[in-house]
Structure formats: C-alpha cells, structure tokens
BATIZA-604223 format. One record per residue (C-alpha): residue number from 1; z, y, x. Coordinates in Angstrom, 3 decimals. Last residue first. Example, Ala and Ser with C-alpha at 12.3 -4.5 7.8 and 13.67 -1.06 7.14 Angstrom:
2
+-----+----------+----------+----------+
!   k !       zz !       yy !       xx !
+-----+----------+----------+----------+
!   2 !    7.140 !   -1.060 !   13.670 !
!   1 !    7.800 !   -4.500 !   12.300 !
+-----+----------+----------+----------+
This chain:
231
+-----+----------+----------+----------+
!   k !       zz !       yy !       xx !
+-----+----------+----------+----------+
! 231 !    3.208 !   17.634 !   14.708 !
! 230 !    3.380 !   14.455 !   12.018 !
! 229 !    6.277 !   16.648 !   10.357 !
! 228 !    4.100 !   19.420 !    9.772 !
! 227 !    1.757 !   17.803 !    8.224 !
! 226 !    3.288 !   16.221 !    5.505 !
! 225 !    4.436 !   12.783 !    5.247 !
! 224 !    7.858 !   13.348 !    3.665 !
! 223 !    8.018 !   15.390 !    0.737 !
! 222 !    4.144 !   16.488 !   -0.020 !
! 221 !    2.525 !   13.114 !    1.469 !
! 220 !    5.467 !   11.141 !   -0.504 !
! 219 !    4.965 !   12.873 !   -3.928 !
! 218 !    1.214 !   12.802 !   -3.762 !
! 217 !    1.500 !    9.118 !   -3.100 !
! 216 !    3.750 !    8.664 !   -6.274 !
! 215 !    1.550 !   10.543 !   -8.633 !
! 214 !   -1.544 !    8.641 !   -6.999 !
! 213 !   -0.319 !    5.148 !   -7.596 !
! 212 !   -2.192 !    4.350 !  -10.531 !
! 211 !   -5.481 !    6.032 !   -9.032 !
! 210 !   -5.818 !    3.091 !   -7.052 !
! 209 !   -9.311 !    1.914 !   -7.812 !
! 208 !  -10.419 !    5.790 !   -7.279 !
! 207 !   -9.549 !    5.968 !   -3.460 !
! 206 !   -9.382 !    9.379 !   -2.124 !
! 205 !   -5.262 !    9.286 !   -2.313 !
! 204 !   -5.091 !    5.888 !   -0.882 !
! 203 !   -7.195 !    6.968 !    2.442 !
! 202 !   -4.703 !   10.446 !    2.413 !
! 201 !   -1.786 !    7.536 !    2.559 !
! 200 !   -3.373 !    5.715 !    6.051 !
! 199 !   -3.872 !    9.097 !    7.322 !
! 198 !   -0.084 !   10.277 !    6.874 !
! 197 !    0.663 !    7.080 !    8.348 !
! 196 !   -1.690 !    7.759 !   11.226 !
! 195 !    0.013 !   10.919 !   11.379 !
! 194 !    3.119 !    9.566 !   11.539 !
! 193 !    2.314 !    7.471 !   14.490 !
! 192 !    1.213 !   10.095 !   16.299 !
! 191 !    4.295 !   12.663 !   15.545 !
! 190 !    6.419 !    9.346 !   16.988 !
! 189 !    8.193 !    6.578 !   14.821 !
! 188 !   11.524 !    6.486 !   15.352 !
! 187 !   12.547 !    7.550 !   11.730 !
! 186 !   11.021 !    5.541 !    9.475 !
! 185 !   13.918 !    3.339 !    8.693 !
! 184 !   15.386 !    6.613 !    7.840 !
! 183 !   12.708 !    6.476 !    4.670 !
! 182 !   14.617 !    4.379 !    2.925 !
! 181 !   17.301 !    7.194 !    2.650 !
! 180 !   15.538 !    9.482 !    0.621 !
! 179 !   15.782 !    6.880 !   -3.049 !
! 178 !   14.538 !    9.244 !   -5.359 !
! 177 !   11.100 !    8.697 !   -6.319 !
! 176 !   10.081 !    9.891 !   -2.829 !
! 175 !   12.022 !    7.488 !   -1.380 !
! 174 !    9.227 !    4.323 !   -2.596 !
! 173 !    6.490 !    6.020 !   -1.065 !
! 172 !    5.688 !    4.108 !    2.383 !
! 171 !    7.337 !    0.807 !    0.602 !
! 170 !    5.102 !    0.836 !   -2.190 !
! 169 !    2.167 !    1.411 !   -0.014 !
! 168 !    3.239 !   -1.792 !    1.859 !
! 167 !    2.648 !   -3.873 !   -1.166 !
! 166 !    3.219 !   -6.866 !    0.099 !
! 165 !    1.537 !  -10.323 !   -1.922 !
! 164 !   -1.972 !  -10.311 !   -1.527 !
! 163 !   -2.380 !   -8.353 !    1.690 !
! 162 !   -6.368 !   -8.875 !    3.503 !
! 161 !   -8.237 !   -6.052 !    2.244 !
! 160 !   -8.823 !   -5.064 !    5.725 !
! 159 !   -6.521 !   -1.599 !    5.203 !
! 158 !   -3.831 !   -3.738 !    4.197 !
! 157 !   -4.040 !   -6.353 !    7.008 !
! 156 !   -3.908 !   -3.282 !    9.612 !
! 155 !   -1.184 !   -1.540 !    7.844 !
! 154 !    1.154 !   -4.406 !    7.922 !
! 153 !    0.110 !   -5.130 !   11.522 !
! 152 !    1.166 !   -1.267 !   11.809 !
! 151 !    4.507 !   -1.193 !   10.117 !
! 150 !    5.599 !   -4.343 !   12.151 !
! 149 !    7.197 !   -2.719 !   15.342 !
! 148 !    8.253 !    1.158 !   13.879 !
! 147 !    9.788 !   -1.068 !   11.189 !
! 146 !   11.799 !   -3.167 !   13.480 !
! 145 !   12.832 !   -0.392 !   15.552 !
! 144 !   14.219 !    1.488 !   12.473 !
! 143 !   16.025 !   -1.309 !   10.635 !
! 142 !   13.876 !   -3.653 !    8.935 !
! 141 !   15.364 !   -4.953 !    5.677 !
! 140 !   12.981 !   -4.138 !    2.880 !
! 139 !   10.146 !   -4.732 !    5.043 !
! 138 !   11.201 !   -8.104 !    5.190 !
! 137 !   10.702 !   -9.301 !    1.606 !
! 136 !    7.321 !  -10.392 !    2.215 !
! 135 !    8.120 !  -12.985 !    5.089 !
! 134 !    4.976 !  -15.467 !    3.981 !
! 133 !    2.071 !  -12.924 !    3.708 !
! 132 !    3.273 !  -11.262 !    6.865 !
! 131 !    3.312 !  -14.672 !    8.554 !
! 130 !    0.730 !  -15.688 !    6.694 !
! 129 !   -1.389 !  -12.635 !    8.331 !
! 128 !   -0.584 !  -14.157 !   11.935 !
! 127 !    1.598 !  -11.618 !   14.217 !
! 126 !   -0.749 !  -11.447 !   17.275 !
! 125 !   -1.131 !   -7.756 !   16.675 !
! 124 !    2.542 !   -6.644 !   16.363 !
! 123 !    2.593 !   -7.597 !   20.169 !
! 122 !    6.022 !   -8.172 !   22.296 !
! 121 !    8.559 !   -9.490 !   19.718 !
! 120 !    6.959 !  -12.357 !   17.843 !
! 119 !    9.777 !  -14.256 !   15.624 !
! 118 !   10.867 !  -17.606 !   16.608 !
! 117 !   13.942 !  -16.715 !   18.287 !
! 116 !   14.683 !  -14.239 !   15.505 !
! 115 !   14.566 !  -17.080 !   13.076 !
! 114 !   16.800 !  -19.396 !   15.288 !
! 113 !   19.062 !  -15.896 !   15.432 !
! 112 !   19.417 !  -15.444 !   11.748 !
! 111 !   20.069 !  -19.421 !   11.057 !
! 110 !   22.970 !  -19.102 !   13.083 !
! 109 !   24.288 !  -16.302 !   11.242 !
! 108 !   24.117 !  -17.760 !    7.953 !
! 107 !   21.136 !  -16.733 !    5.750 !
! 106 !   21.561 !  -14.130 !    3.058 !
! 105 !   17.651 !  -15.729 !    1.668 !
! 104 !   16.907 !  -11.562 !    1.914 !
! 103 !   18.195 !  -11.479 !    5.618 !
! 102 !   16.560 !  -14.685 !    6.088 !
! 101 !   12.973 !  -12.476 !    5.504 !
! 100 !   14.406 !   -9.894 !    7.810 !
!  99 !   14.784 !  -12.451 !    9.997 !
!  98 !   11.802 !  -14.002 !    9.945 !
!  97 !    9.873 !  -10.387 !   10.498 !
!  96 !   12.216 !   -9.581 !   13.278 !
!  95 !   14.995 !   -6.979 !   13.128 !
!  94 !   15.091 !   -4.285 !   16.082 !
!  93 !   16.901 !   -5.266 !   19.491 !
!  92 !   13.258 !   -4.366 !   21.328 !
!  91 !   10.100 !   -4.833 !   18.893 !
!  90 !    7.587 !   -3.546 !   21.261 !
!  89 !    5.334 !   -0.386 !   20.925 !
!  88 !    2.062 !   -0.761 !   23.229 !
!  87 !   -0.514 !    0.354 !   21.245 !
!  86 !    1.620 !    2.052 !   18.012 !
!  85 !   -0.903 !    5.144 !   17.972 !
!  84 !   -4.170 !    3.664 !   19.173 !
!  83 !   -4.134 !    0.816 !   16.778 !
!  82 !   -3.095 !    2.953 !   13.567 !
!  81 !   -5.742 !    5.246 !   14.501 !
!  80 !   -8.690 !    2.734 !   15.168 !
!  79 !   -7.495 !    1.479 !   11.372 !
!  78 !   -7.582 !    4.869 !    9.914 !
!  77 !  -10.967 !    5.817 !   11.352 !
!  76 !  -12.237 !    2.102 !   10.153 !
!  75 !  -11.283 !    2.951 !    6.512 !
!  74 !  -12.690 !    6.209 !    6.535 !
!  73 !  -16.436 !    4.840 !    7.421 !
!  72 !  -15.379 !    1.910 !    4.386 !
!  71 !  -14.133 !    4.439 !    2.152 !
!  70 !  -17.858 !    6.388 !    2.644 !
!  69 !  -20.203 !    3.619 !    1.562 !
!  68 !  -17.837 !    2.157 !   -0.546 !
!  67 !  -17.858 !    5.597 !   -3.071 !
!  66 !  -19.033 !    3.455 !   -6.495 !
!  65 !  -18.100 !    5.794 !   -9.359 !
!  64 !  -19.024 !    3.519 !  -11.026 !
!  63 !  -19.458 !   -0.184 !  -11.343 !
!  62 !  -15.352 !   -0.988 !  -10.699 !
!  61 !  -14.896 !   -4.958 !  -11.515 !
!  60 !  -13.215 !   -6.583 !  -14.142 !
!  59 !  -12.633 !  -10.184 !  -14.167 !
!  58 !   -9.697 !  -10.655 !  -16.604 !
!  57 !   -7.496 !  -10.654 !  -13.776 !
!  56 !   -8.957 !   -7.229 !  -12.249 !
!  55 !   -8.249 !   -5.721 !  -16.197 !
!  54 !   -4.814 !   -7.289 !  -16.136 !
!  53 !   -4.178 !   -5.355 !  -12.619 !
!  52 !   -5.342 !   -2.221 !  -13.673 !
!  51 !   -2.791 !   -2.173 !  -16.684 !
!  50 !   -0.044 !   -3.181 !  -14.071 !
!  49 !   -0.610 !   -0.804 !  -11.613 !
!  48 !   -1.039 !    2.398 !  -14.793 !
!  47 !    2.397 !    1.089 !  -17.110 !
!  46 !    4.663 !    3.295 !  -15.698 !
!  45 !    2.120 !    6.534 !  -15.543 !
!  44 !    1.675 !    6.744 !  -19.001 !
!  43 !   -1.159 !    4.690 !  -21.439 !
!  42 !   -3.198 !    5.175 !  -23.834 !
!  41 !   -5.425 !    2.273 !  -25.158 !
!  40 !   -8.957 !    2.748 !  -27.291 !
!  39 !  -10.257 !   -0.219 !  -28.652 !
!  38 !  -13.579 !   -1.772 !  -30.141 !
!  37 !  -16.459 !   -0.818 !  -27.308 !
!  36 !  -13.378 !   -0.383 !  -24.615 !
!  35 !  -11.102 !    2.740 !  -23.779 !
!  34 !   -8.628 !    2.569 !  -21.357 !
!  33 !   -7.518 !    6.046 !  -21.539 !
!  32 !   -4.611 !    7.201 !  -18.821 !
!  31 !   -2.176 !   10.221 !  -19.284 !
!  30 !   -0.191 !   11.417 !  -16.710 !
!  29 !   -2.771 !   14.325 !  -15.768 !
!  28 !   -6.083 !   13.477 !  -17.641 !
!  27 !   -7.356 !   10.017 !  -16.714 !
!  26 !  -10.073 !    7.905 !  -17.916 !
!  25 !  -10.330 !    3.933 !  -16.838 !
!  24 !  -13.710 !    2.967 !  -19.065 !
!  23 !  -14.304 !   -0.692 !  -20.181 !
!  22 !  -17.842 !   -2.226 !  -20.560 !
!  21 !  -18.685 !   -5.760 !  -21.375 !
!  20 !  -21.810 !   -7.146 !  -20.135 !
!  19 !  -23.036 !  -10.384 !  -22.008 !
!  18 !  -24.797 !  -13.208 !  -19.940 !
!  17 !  -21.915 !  -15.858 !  -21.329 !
!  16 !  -19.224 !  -13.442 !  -20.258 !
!  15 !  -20.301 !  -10.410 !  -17.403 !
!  14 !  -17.743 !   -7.768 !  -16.236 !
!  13 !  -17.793 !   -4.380 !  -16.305 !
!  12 !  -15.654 !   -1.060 !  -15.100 !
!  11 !  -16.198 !    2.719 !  -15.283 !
!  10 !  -13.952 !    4.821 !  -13.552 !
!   9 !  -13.420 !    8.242 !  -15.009 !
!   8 !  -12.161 !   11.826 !  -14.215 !
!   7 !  -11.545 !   13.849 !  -17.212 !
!   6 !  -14.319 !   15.931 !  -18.605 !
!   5 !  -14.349 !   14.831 !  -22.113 !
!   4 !  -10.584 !   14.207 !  -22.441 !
!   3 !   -9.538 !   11.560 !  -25.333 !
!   2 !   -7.692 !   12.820 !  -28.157 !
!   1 !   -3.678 !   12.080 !  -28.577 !
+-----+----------+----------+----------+
C-alpha cells in the first residue's frame, strides 16, 4: 500500500547517545504509517493504542504538530465543566469504588459492605487518586448512581494527566462497538452532565496523541453523546 502525501501527520523524536531519531505517525482513514529512517510499518485500527504506546516506551515524544498552547485553555473549560455539572451529586444506595473493586475479586457479602463502609459517599472530590488508581476495575461494575458519583473524579484525574492505569475513555465508548447496554449505567446523569461528557470526548477528538482512539470516539459522540441528547 503507498504512503499518503497529504495525510495528517505527527512527527515524533527522541535523543540516544546525542543522536535524534525521527519517526512519523501518518494516517489516511484506517490506515496508519509509522515510518522511520530504515522502516516503513502499516498498521489498522486494532493495533493503533498499542503501536503508540511502544513508541512512548521507547522514549518517543510528539515534536510536531505541537497544539499545547490551546489543549491546555480547552482542558481547563472541560474540567470547570465537569465540576460545575456533578457539584453536589452524592453517591446514595449506588456501588462504591471498593466495592465495585470487591465486586471484581467476587468478594463475600460481608466483605462487600466493610468495603462500602470505607468507601467515600458524600464528595467525589475528596476521593484520593490511588484510590481510583487502586480500584480500577470498578467502573465496570457501577450501577447507575454509582457511576453518575465517580464519573467526574475519574474525569478530573484524566483530564490532569494524572490516570496511569483506567482508561475511562474506554469505558465512555466501549457500547458503541456493540455492547449498548453499558451505557444504561449512564443513564441518570442530567442534560448538564452529559454535555460535559460530550465536552470531555470533543477534547479527545482534537487531540493528535490520541488519534488511535478517534474511530471509536466518533462512534460514541455520533450514537450516544450527541447533542441532542445533552439538551
């Protein structure tokens, strides 16, 4: 398959020994080019996160295009509209973060409710980052008020750069490759707080170092985050 000329591209370097060592990201529909000075790699869709990921391992980082400037003025719109819209929300009878994580461990009953006990219930804000780093199978068993509780100190700690082991976008897009009823767990949250979703998913879109996972955010914005249904 020959390369695009005109397709989008991210450039990438890192430095060995004083040396400079290019690599360009290049993308024409499903199709990705990693293209170095003595390879060329193509690659689909399936194999984009974890292509991107070797190439941060090995030390890579993006030199152009370089938009900070302007995903950092986004990223603090998104943030001040996650905070506004779930101020105030509580967790109520709605599945803790150590529970859900026990929940995964299929803990006894007992040990269910000493989690729960422990878990915050009143302020998703004072939930410590470990915490979420910790329980990071839970938001694969929140029921709906337990999502509508946690989704935004999951979405603050994302949006500051701060998650290293949830992948909360995976979670926000996940039922639009097929699997619709994950997204009931969405279901109490208000227009506001969908929008702020919606928000949070537009920021993704814009940004080039996760162009692997714009087929799947496009799906979810178009299917289920769209406009209409944050109004």
């Amino acid at each position: 398959m020959q390369r695009p000329t005109n397709a989008p591209k991210i450039v990438l370097a890192r430095n060995i020994d004083g040396d400079t060592e290019i690599v360009e990201w290049i993308r024409q529909a499903d199709t990705v080019w990693i293209v170095s000075e003595n390879e060329e790699l193509v690659i689909g869709p399936d194999a984009w996160k974890q292509a991107w990921a070797d190439l941060q391992d090995r030390g890579f980082v993006e030199v152009f295009p370089n938009d900070q400037q302007t995903l950092t003025v986004d990223q603090d719109r998104v943030l001040d509209l996650v905070r506004d819209a779930f101020h105030g929300v509580k967790l109520g009878n709605g599945v803790g973060l150590r529970q859900g994580q026990g929940l995964d461990d299929y803990a006894d009953e007992r040990t269910l409710a000493s989690y729960r006990e422990q878990d915050e219930k009143n302020d998703w804000a004072k939930i410590p980052l470990d915490d979420l780093e910790q329980c990071n199978s839970s938001l694969s068993f929140f029921d709906p008020e337990g999502m509508r509780f946690h989704l935004p100190a999951y979405l603050v700690a994302d949006l500051q750069d701060h998650l290293q082991t949830v992948d909360v976008l995976f979670h926000l897009t996940f039922a639009s490759q097929g699997a619709e009823s994950r997204f009931d767990r969405f279901s109490l949250l208000s227009s506001a707080q969908r929008e702020a979703v919606r928000q949070f998913l537009l920021l993704r879109l814009s940004d080039h170092h996760r162009e692997f996972s714009h087929p799947m955010i496009e799906a979810a914005l178009i299917n289920y985050w769209n406009a209409s249904s944050a109004t």
